[in-house]
Residue, then its C-alpha position, 0 to 999 in steps of 0.5 A: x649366729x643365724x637362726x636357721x628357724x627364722x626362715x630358710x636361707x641361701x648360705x654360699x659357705x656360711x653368708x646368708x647371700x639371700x637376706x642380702x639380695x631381699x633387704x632394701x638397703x644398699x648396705x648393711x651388716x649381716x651375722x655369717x653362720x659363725x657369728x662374725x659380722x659382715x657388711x655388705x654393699x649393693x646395687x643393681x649390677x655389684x655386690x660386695x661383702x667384707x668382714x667388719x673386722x678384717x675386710x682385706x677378707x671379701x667377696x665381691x662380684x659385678x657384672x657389666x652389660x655392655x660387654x656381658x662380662x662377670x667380674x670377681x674379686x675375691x680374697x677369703x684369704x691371709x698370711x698376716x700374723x694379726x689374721x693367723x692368730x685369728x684364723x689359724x689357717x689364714x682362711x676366713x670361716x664363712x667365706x668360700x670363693x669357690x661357692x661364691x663364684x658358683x653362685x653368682x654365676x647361677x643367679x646371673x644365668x636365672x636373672x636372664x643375663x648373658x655372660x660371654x666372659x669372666x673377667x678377675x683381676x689378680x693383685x700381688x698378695x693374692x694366691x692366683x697372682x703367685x701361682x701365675x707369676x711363678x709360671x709366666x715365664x714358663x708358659x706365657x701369659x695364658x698358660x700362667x693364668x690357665x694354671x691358677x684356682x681362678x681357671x679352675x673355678x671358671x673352667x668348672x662354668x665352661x669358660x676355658x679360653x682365655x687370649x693373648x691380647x685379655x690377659x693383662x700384665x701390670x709390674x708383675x715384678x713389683x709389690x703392686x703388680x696385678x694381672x687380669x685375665x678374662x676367661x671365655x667359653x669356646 
């Protein structure tokens, strides 16, 4: 477990997100407030964390400065039997995308960085890919991906329009379907 006594710390759920960003290491272990050990892997424009145990569980955000673009890839959580034995709920208990997402976006704000758009790409066991494969063919591809927790959280930051020609559709019909969507402010 952490000890909040040490020094104060940025938790974003329940990940020390500070003591990664002042170590000097690119990788490294971390204890999350619940005790599970995280790893984690940096450098100057991405970061990613993972649970040791179970890293289909991570959380990972970079940034690209040639087209201003915030990327995420976040899987916090899980149906596996193996997960749900663990993890009744099928989530993980300290990581929390929402936050996540929140927090990274602030930091590259008060880093002096311009975000002209959010990029996520979505793979088929995730729960923003189901959401927008069960409305595509209702609404097309931007309405499928405006529907999806991903839009929510991004709309949350202002960036509320997405276009035909960015959101990307790979063998939706297939276990290794994927889309990608980019998400723009107005």
């Amino acid at each position: 477990m952490l000890d909040t006594a040490e020094k104060p710390i940025n938790l974003v759920g329940g990940i020390d997100f500070q003591s990664i960003y002042d170590s000097q290491s690119p990788t490294g272990d971390i204890l999350s407030l619940s005790g599970r050990t995280l790893h984690y892997i940096k450098s100057k424009n991405k970061i990613t964390v993972y649970d040791t145990e179970y890293p289909q569980f991570k959380l990972s955000t970079w940034y690209d400065p040639k087209e201003c673009i915030l990327e995420f890839n976040v899987h916090t959580r899980s149906n596996e039997p193996s997960i749900l034995t663990r993890f009744p709920e099928g989530v993980h208990p300290d990581m929390r995308a929402g936050d996540f997402i929140r927090h990274t976006y602030d930091r590259t704000i008060d880093e002096g960085l311009t975000i002209k758009g959010i990029a996520s790409d979505w793979s088929s066991e995730s729960d923003n890919y189901k959401v927008f494969k069960s409305n595509y063919k209702n609404f097309g591809p931007v309405g499928a991906a405006q529907k999806t927790w991903g839009a929510q959280q991004y709309a949350k930051l202002g960036f509320t329009q997405l276009r035909k020609e960015e959101v990307k559709v790979l063998d939706l019909d297939t276990p290794d379907g994927v889309v990608r969507a980019i998400f723009r402010k107005p």
